[in-house]
mmCIF file as gemmi writes it, N, C-alpha and C atoms, coordinates in Angstrom:
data_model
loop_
_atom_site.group_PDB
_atom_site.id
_atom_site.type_symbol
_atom_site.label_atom_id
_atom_site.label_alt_id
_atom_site.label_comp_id
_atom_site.label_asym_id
_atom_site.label_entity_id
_atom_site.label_seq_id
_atom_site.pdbx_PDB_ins_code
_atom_site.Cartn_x
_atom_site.Cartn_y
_atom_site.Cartn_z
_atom_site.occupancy
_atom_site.B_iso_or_equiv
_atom_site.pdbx_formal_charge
_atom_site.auth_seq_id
_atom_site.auth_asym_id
_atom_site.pdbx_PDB_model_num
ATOM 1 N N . UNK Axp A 1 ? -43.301 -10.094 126.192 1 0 ? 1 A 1
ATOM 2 C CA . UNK Axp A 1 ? -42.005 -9.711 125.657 1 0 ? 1 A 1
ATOM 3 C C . UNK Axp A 1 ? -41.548 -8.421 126.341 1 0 ? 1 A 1
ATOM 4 N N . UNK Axp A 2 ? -40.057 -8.592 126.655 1 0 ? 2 A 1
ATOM 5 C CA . UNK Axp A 2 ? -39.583 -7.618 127.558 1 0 ? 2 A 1
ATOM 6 C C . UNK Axp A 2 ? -39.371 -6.224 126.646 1 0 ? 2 A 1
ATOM 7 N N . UNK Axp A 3 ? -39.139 -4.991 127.329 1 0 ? 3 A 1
ATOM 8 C CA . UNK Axp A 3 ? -38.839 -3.898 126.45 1 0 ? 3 A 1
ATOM 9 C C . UNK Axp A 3 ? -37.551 -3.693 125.742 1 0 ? 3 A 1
ATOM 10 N N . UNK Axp A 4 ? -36.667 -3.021 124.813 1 0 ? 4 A 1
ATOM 11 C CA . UNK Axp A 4 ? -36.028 -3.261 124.124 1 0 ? 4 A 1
ATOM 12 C C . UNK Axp A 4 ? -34.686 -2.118 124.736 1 0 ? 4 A 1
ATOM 13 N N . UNK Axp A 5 ? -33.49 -2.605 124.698 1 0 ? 5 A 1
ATOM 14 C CA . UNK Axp A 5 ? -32.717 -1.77 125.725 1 0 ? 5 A 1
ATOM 15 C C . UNK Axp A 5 ? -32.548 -0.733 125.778 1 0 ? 5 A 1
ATOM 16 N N . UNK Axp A 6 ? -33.025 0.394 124.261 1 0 ? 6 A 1
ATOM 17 C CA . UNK Axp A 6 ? -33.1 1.571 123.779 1 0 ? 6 A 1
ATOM 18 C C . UNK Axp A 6 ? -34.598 2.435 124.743 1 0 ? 6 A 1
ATOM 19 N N . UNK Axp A 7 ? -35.321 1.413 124.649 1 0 ? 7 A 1
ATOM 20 C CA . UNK Axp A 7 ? -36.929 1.548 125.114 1 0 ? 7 A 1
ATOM 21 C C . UNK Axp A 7 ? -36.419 1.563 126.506 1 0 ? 7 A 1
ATOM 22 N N . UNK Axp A 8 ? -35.394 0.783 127.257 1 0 ? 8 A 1
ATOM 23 C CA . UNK Axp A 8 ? -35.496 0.513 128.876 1 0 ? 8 A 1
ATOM 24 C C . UNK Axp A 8 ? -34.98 2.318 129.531 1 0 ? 8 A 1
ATOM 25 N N . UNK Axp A 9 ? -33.928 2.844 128.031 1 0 ? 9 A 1
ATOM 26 C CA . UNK Axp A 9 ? -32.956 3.922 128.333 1 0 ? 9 A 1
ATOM 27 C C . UNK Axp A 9 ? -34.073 4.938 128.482 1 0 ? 9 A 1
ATOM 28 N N . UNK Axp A 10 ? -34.678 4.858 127.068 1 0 ? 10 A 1
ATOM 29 C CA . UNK Axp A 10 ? -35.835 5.974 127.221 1 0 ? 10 A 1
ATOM 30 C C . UNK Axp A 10 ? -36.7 6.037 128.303 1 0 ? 10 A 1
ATOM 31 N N . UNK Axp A 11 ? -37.224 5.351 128.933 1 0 ? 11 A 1
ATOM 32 C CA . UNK Axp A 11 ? -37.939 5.129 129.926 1 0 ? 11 A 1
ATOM 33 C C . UNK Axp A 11 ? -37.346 6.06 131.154 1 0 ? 11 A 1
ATOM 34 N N . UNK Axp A 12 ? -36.46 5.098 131.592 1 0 ? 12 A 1
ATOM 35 C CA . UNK Axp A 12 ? -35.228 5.324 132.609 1 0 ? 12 A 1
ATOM 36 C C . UNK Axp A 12 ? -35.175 7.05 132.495 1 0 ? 12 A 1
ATOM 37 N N . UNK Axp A 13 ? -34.683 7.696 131.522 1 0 ? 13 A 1
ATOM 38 C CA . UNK Axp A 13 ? -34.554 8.948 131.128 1 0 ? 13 A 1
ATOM 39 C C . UNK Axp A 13 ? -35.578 9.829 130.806 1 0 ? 13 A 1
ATOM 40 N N . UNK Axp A 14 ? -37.339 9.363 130.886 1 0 ? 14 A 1
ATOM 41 C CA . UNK Axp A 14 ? -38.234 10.31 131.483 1 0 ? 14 A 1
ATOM 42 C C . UNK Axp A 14 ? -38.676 10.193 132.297 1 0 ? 14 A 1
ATOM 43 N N . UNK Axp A 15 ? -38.459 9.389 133.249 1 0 ? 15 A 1
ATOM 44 C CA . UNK Axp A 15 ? -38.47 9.232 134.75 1 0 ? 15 A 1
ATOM 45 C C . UNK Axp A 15 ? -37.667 10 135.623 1 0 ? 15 A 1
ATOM 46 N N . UNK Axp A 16 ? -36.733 10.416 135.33 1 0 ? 16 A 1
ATOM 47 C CA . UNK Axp A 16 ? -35.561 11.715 136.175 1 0 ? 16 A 1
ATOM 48 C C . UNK Axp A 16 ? -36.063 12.752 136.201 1 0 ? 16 A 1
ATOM 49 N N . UNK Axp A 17 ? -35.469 13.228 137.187 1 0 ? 17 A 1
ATOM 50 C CA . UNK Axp A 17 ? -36.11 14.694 137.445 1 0 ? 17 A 1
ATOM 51 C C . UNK Axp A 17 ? -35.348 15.264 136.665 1 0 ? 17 A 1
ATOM 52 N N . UNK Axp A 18 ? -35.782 16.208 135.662 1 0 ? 18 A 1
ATOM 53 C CA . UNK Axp A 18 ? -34.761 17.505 135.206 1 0 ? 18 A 1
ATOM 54 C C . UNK Axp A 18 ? -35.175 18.878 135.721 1 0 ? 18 A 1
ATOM 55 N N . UNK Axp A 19 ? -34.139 19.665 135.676 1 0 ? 19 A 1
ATOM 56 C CA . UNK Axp A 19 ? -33.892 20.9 135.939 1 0 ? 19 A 1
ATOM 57 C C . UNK Axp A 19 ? -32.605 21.528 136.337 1 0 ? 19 A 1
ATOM 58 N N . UNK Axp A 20 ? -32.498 23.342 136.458 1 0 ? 20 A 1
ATOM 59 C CA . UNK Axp A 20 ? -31.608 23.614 135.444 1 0 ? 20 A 1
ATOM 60 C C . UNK Axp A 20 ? -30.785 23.803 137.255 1 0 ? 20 A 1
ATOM 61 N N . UNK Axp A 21 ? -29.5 24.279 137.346 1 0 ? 21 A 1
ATOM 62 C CA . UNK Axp A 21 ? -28.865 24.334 138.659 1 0 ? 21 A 1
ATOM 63 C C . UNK Axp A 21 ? -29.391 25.493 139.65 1 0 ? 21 A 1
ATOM 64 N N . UNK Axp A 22 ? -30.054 26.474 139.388 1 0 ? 22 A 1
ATOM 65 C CA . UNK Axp A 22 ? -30.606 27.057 139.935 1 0 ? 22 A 1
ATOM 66 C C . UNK Axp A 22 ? -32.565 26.93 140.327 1 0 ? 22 A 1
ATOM 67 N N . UNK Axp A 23 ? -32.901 26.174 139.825 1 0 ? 23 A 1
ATOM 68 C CA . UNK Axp A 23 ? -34.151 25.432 140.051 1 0 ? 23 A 1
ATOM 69 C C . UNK Axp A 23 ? -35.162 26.484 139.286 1 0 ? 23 A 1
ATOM 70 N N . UNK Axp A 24 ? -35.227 27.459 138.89 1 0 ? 24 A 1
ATOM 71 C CA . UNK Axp A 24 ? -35.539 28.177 138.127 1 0 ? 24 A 1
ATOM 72 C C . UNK Axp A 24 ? -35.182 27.932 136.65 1 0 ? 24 A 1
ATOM 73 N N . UNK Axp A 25 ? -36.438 28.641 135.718 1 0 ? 25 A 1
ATOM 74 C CA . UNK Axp A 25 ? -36.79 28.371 134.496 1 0 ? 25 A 1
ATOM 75 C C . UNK Axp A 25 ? -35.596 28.242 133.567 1 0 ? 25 A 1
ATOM 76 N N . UNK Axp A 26 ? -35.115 27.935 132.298 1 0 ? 26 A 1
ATOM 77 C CA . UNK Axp A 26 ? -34.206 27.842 132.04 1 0 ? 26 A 1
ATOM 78 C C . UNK Axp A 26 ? -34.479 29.151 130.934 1 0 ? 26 A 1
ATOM 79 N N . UNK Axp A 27 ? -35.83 29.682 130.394 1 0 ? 27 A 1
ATOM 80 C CA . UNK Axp A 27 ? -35.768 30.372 129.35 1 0 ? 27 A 1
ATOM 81 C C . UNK Axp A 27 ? -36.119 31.838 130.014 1 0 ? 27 A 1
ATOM 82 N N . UNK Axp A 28 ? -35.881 31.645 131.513 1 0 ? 28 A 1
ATOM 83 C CA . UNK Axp A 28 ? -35.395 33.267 132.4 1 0 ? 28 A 1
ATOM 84 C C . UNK Axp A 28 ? -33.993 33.385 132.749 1 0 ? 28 A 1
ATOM 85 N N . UNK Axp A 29 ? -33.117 32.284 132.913 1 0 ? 29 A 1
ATOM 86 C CA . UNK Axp A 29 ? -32.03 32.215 133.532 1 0 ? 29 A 1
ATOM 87 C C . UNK Axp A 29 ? -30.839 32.097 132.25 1 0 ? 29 A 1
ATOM 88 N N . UNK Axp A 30 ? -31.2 31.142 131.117 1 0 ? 30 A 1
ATOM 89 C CA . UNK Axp A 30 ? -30.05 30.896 130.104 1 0 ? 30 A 1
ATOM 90 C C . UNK Axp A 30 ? -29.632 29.193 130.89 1 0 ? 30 A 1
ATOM 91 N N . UNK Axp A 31 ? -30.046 28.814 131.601 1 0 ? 31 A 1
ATOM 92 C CA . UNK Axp A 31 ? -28.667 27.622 132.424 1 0 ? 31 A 1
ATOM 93 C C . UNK Axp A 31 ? -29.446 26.602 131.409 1 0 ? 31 A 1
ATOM 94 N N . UNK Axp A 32 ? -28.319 25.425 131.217 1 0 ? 32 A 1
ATOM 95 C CA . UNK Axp A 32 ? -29.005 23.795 130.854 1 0 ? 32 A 1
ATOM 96 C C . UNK Axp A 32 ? -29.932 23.015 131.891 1 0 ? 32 A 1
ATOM 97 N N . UNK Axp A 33 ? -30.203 22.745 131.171 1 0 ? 33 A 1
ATOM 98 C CA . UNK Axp A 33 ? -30.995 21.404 131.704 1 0 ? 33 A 1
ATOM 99 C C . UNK Axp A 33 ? -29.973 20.266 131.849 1 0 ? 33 A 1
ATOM 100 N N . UNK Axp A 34 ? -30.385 19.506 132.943 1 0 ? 34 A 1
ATOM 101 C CA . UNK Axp A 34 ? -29.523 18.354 133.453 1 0 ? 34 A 1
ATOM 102 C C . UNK Axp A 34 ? -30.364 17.538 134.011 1 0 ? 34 A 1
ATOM 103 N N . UNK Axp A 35 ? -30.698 16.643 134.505 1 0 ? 35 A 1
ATOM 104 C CA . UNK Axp A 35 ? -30.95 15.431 135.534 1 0 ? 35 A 1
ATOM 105 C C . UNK Axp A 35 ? -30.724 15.776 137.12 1 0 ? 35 A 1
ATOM 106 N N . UNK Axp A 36 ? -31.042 16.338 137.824 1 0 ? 36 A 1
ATOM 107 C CA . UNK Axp A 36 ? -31.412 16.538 139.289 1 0 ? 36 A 1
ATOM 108 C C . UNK Axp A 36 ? -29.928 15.945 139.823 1 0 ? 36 A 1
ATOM 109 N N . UNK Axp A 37 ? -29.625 14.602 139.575 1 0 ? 37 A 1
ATOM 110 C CA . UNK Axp A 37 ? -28.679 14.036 140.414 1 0 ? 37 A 1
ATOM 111 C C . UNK Axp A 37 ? -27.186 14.747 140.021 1 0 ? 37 A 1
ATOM 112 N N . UNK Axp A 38 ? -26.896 15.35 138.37 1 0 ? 38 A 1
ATOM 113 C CA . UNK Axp A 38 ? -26.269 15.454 137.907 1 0 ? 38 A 1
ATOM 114 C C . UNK Axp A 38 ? -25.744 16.661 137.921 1 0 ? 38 A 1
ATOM 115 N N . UNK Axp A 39 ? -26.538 17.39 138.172 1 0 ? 39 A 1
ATOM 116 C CA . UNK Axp A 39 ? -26.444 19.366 138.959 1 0 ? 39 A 1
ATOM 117 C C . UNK Axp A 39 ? -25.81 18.86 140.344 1 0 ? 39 A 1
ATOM 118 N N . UNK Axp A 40 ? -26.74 18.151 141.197 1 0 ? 40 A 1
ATOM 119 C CA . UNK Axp A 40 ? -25.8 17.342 142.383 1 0 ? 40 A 1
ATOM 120 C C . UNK Axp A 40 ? -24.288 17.527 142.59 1 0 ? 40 A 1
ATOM 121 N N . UNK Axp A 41 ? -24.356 16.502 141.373 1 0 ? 41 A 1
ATOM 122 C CA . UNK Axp A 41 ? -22.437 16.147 141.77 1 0 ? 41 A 1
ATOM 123 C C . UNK Axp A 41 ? -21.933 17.254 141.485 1 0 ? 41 A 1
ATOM 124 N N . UNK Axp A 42 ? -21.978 18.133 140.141 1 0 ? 42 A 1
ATOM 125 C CA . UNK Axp A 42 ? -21.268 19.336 139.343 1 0 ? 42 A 1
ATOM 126 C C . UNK Axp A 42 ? -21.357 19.885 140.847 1 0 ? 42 A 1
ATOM 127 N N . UNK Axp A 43 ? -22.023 20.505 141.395 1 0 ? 43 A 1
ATOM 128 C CA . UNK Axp A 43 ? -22.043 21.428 142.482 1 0 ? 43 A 1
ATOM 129 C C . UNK Axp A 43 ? -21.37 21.651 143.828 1 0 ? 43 A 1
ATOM 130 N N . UNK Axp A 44 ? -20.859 20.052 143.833 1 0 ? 44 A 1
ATOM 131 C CA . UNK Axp A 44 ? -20.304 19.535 144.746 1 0 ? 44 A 1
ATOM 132 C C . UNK Axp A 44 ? -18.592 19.886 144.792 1 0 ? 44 A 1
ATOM 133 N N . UNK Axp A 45 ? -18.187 19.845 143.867 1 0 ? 45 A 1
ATOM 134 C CA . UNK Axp A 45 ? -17.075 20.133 143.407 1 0 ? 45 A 1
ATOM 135 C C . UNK Axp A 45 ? -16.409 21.262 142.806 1 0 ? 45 A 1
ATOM 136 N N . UNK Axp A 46 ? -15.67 21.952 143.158 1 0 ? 46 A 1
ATOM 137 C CA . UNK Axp A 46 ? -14.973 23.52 142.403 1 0 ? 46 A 1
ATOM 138 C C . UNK Axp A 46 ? -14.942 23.041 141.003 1 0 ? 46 A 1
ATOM 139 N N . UNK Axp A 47 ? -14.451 21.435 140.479 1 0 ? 47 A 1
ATOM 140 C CA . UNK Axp A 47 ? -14.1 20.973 139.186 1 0 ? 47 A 1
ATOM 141 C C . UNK Axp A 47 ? -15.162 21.393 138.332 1 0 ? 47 A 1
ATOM 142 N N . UNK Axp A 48 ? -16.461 20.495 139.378 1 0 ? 48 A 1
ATOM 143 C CA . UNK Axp A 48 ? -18.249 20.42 138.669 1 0 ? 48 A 1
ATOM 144 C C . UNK Axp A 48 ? -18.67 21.885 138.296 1 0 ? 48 A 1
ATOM 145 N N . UNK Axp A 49 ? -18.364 23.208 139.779 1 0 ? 49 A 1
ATOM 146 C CA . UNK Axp A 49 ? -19.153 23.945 139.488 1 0 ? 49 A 1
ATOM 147 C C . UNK Axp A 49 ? -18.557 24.584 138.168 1 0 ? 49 A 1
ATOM 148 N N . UNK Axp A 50 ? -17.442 24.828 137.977 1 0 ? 50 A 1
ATOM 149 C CA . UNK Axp A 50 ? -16.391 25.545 136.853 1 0 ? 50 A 1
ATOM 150 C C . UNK Axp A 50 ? -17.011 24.729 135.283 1 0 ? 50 A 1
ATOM 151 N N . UNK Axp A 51 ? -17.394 23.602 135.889 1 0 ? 51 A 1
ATOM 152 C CA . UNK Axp A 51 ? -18.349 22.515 134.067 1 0 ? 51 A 1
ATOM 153 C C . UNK Axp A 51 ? -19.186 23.194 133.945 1 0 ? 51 A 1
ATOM 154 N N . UNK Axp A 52 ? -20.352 23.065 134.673 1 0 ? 52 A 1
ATOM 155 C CA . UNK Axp A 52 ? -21.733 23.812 134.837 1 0 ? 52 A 1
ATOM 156 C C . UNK Axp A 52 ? -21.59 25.152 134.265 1 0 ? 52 A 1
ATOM 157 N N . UNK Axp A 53 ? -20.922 26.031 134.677 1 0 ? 53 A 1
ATOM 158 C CA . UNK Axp A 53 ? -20.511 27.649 134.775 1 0 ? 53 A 1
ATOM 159 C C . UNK Axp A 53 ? -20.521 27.461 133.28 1 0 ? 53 A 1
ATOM 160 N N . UNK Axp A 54 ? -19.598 26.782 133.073 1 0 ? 54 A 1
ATOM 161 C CA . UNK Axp A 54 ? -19.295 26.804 131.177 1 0 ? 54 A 1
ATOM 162 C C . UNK Axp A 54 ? -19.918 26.399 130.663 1 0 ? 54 A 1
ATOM 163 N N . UNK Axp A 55 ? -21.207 25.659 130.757 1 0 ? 55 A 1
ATOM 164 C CA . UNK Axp A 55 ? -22.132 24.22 130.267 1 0 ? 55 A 1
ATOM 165 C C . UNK Axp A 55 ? -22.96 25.768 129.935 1 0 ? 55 A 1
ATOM 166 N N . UNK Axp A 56 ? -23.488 26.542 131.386 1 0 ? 56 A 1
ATOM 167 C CA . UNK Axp A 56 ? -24.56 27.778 130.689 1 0 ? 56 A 1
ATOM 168 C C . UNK Axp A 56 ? -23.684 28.744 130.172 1 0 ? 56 A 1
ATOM 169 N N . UNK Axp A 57 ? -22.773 28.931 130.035 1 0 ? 57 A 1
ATOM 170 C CA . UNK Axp A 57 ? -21.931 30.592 129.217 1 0 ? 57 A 1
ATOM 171 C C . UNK Axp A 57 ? -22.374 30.078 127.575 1 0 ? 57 A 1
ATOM 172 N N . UNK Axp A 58 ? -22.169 28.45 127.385 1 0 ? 58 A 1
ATOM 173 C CA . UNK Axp A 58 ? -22.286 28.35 125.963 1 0 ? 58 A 1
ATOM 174 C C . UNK Axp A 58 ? -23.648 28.28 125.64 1 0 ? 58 A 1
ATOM 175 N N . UNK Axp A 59 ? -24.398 27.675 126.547 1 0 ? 59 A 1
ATOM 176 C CA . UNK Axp A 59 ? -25.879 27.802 126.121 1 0 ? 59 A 1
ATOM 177 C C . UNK Axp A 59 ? -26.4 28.921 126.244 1 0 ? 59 A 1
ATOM 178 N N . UNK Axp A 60 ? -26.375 30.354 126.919 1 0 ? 60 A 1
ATOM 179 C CA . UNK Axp A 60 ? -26.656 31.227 127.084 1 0 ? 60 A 1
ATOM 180 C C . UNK Axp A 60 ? -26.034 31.878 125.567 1 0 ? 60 A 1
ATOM 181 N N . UNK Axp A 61 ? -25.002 31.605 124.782 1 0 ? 61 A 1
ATOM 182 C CA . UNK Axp A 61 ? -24.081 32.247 123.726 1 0 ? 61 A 1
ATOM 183 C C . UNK Axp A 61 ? -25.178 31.479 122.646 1 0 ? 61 A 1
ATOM 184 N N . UNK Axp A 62 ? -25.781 30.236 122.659 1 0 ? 62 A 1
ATOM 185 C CA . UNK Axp A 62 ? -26.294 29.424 121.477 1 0 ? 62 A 1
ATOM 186 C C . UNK Axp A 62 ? -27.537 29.848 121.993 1 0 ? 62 A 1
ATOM 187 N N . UNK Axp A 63 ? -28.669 30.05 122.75 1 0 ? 63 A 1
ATOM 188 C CA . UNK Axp A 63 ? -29.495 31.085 122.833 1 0 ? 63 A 1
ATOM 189 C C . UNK Axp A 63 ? -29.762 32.609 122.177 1 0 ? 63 A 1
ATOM 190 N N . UNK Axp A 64 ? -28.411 33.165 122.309 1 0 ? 64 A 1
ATOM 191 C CA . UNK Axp A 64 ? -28.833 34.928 122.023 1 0 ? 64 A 1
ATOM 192 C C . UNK Axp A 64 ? -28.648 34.251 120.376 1 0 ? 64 A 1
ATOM 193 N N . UNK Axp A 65 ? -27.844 33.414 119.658 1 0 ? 65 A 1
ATOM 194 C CA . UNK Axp A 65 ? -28.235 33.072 118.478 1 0 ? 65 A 1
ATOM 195 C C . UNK Axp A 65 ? -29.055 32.336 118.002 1 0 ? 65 A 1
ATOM 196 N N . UNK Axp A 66 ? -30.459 32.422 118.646 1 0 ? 66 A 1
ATOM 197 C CA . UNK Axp A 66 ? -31.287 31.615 118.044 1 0 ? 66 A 1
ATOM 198 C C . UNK Axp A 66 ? -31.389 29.916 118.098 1 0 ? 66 A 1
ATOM 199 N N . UNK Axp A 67 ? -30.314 29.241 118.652 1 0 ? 67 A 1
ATOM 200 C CA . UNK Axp A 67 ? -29.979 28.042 118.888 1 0 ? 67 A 1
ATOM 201 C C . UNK Axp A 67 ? -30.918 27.735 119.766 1 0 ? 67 A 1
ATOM 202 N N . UNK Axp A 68 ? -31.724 27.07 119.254 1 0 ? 68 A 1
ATOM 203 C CA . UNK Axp A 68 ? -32.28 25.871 120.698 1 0 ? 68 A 1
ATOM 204 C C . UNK Axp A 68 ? -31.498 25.136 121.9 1 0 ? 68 A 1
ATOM 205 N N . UNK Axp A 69 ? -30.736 24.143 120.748 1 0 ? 69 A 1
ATOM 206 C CA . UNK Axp A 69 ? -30.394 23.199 121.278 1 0 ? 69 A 1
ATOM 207 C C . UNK Axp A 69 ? -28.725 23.058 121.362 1 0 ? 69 A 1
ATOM 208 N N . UNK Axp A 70 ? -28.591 23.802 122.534 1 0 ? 70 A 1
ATOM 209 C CA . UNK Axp A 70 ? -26.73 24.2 122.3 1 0 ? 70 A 1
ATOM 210 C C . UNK Axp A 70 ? -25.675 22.907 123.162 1 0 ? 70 A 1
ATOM 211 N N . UNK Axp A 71 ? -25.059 22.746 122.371 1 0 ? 71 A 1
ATOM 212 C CA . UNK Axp A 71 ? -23.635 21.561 122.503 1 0 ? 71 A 1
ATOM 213 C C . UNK Axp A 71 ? -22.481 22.055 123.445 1 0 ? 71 A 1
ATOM 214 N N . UNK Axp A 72 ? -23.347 21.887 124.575 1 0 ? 72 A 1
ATOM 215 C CA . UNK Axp A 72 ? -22.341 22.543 126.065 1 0 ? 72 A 1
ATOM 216 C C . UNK Axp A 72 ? -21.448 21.407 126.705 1 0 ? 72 A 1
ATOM 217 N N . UNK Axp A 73 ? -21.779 20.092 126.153 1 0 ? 73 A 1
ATOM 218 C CA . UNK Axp A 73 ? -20.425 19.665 126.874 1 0 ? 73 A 1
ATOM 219 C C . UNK Axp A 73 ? -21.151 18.052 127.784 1 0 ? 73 A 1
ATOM 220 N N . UNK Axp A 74 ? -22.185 19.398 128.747 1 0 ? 74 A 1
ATOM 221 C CA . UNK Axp A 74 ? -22.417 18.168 129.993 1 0 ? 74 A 1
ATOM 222 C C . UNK Axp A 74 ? -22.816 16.387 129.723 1 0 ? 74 A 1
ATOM 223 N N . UNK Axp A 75 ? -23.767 16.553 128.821 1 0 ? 75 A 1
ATOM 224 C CA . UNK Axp A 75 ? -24.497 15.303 128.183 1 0 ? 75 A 1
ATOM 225 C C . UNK Axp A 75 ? -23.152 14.416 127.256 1 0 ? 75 A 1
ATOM 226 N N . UNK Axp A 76 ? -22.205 14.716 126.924 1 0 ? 76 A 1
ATOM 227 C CA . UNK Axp A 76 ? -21.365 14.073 126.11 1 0 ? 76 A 1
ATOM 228 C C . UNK Axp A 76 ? -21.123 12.927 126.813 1 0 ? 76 A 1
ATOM 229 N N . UNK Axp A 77 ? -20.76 11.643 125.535 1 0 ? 77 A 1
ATOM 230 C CA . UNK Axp A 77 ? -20.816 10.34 125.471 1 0 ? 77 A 1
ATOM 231 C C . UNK Axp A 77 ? -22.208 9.923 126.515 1 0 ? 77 A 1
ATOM 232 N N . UNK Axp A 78 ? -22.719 10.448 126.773 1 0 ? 78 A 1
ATOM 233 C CA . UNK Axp A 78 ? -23.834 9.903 127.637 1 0 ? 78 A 1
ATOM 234 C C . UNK Axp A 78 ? -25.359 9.51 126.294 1 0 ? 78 A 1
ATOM 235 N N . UNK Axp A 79 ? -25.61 8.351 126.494 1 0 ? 79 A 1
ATOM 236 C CA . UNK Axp A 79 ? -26.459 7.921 125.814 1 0 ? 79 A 1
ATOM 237 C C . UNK Axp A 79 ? -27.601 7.235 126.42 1 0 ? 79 A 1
């Protein structure tokens, strides 16, 4: 029996490389975490880098408050 399409996502999604746009730690720097390919594109673009820029200002802001896990934007509708 094959895996279940939730199970194929999860999979799929610890198989990527993560790390943050500067390739350095994220709990020295403040930046998100992303998917390797996905720092890529942002970077590529004045549009991307200006996302990114704002993706860490808010996680760096949900950090100094104690926030773990801060709602920057990049990951939205992505499931």
């Amino acid at each position: 029996m094959g895996l279940a399409k939730s199970q194929k996502s999860l999979n799929k999604w610890t198989k990527e490389k993560w790390r943050t746009g500067s390739g350095k730690k994220s709990s020295d720097t403040g930046e998100v975490y992303a998917p390797e390919a996905t720092i890529k594109r942002l970077k590529s673009t004045p549009a991307g880098r200006k996302k990114l820029a704002e993706a860490n200002r808010k996680k760096r802001k949900a950090t100094k408050k104690g926030i773990q896990h801060a709602r920057h934007g990049l990951h939205k509708g992505r499931k």
